[in-house]
N, C-alpha and C positions, 0 to 999 in steps of 0.2 A: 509531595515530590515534584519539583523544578524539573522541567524536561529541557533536556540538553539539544535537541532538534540535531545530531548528528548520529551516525554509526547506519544497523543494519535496521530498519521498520517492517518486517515481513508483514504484510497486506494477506492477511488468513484468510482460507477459506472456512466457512461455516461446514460444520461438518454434520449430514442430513444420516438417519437410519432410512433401512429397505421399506419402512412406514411415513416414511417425509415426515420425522421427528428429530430433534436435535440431537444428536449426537452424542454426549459430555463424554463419555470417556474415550472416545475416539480424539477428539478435541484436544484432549488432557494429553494422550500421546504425542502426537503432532508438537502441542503447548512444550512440552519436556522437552519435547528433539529442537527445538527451538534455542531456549533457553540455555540448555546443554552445550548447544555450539557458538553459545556467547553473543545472542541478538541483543540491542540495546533498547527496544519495545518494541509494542506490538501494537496493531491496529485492524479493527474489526471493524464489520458492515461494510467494507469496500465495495470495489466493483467485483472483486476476488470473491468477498462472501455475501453475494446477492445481495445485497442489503434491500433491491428495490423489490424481493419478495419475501422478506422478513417483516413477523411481526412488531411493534413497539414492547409488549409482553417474552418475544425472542429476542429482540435486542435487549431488553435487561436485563434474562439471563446469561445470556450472556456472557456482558460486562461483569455483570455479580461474578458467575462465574472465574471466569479470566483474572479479577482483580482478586480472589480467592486463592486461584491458583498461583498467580506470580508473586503473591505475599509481599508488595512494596520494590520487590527486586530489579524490574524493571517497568516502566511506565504502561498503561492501557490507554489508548487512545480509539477513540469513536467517530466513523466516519460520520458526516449530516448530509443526505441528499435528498434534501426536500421540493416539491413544487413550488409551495409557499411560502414567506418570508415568518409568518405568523409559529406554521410547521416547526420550522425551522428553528429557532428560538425555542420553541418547547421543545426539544429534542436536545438542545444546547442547555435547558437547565434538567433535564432527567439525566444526562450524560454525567454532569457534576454529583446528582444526587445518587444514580447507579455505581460512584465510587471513580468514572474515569479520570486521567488524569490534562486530559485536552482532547481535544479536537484536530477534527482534518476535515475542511469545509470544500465542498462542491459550488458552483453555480444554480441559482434557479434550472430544476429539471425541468423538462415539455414545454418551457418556454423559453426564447433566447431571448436574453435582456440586451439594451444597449446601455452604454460607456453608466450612464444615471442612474441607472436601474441598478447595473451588477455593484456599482460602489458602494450604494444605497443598500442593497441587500446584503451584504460582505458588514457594513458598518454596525446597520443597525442589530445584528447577531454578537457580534464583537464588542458593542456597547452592552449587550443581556446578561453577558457572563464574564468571568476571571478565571476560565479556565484559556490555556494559550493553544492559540489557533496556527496551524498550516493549509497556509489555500492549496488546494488540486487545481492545478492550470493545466487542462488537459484538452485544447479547443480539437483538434483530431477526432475525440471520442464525445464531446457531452456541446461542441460549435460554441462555446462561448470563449475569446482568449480572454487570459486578465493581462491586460496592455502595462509596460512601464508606467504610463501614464497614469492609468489606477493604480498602480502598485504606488505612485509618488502622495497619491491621496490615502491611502491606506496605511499609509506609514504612521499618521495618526494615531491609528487603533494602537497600540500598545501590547496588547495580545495577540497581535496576530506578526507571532514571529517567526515565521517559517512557510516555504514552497517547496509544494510537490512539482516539480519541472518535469512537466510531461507535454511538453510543444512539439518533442521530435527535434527542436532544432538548438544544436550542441551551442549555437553561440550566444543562447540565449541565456547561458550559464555566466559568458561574459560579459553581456550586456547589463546585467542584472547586478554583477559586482561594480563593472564600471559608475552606473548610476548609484545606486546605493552602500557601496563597500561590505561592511559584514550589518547592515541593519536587521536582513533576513536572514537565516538562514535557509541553505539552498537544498535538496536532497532530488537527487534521481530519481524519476517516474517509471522510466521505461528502461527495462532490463536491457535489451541491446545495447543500450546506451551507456551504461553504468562506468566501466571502467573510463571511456574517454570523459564524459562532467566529471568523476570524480579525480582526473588528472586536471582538469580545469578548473577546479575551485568550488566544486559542490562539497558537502560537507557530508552527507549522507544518501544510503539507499532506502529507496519503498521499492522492495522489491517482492515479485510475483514467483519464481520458481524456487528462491526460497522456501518456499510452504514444501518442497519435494529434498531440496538439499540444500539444507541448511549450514553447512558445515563449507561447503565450497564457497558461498556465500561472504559468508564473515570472513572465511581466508583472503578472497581478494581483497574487501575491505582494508581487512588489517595489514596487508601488503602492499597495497596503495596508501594510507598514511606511514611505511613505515620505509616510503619512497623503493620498495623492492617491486621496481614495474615489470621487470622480466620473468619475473618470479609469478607475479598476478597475471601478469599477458597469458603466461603458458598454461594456464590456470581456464581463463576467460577463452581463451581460443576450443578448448574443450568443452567449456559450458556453452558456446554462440549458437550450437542446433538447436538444446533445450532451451535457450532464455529466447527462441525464437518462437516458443508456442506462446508466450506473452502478449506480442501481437497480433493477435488474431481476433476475432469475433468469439470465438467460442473456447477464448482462455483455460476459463472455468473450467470447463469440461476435459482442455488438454492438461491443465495442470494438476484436476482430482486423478487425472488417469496416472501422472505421473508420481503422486503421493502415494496410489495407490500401489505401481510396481516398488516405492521404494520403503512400502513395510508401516508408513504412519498417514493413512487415508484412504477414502474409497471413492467409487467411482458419482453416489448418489448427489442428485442433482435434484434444482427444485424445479418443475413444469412454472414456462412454459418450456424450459430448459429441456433438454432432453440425453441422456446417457448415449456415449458414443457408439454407431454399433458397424460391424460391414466395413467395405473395406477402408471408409475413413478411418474406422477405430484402427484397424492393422496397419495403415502408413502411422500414423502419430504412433505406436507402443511400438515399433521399428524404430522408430528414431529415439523414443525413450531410450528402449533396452538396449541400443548400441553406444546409447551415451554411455550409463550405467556399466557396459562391460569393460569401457573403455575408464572408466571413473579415477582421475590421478590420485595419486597416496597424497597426502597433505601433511 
């Protein structure tokens, strides 16, 4: 399966038992409600699903899993967040052989490379495999940007046809067409964001609250290719409280809570993570359950 690099990419979370065991059929619900509301792939190991306390033996089931369940229907793609470049590349060929169907590539973790390094590390992974890669330019959360300028060198790789555009900064959507026209394709990183890059020319969401509601999700999407922006504005203007626990440090934790008020996830977190508790938990499920009661007919 050829991956399209457009439409909706929900960035899952890993879904943990009251035992910090994986989940699967918890997973599987979520996986449906997904599918169900017309996502166009999915992608695991993010920052959404810990990835950086996941085993290699959890991530392959993973993938196995997920690639089981989605039966070809829509693409699996496997986050890589590795420290080392060596890592990294074995991760990029068990990805292939656990059935994924690409990749979504990070920068060297715990170390920040310069201009040589991140190209160098980006290239030689791209060169390991034939599966198609989308970099995560996400310098806000993980300090490293990928500059235009690497992006001019990277153009090379062949696989590596798509950007998670997560800079924060909307013009970056333009910059990035102006320079290269459709070489990449472009997808939204960050939920607040989403409606303005995808009226500017991104092609796609990876998006975080999806994982809670999926269905308001793909509506906007599909409303914004289908140039009906008043239609998605009034849409987006009611999701802007919830796609605002996205940005925050403890995502994760706002957004199981939110899967969990909406019937497909729980609140289990993996240590050193911690479950919400007190009056943090009461302001976030406030803001949840008044989105929820407010939730537009679609």
């Amino acid at each position: 399966m050829a991956i399209q690099w457009q439409g909706v990419f929900p960035a899952l979370t890993t879904k943990f038992t009251a035992n910090d065991e994986l989940d699967f059929p918890l997973f599987e619900k979520n996986l449906r409600a997904q599918m169900e509301a017309g996502v166009h792939g999915i992608i695991l190991g993010g920052t959404l699903g810990e990835a950086s306390v996941l085993t290699v033996t959890e991530k392959e089931q993973l993938v196995k899993f997920a690639v089981e369940k989605t039966a070809g229907k829509i693409p699996v793609v496997l986050n890589i967040a590795e420290g080392s470049t060596r890592e990294a590349v074995k991760q990029a060929a068990l990805a292939k052989e656990w059935g994924a169907k690409g990749l979504m590539l990070l920068p060297p973790m715990r170390y920040k490379p310069d201009y040589r390094e991140a190209v160098e590390y980006f290239t030689t992974i791209a060169h390991s495999t034939d599966l198609p890669i989308m970099i995560y330019n996400n310098p806000v959360d993980y300090k490293t940007e990928v500059t235009l300028e690497m992006f001019s060198e990277l153009a090379a790789c062949k696989n590596i046809e798509a950007v998670k555009e997560s800079t924060r900064d909307t013009t970056n959507i333009t910059r990035m067409i102006n320079r290269f026209g459709d070489r990449y394709k472009l997808l939204c990183g960050v939920d607040t964001l989403a409606f303005e890059e995808l009226c500017l020319g991104a092609v796609g969401w990876v998006a975080g609250l999806v994982c809670a509601f999926p269905k308001e999700t793909v509506a906007i999407y599909n409303l914004v290719q289908q140039k009906k922006y008043d239609e998605a504005l009034k849409i987006y203007r009611w999701f802007m409280p919830l796609l605002e626990l996205d940005i925050h440090s403890k995502l994760v934790q706002y957004i199981k809570l939110a899967e969990t008020q909406a019937g497909i996830g729980s609140e289990f977190v993996r240590a050193p993570r911690l479950s919400l508790i007190g009056d943090e938990r009461a302001a976030i499920l406030k803001i949840i359950d008044e989105g929820m009661s407010k939730r537009p007919s679609l």
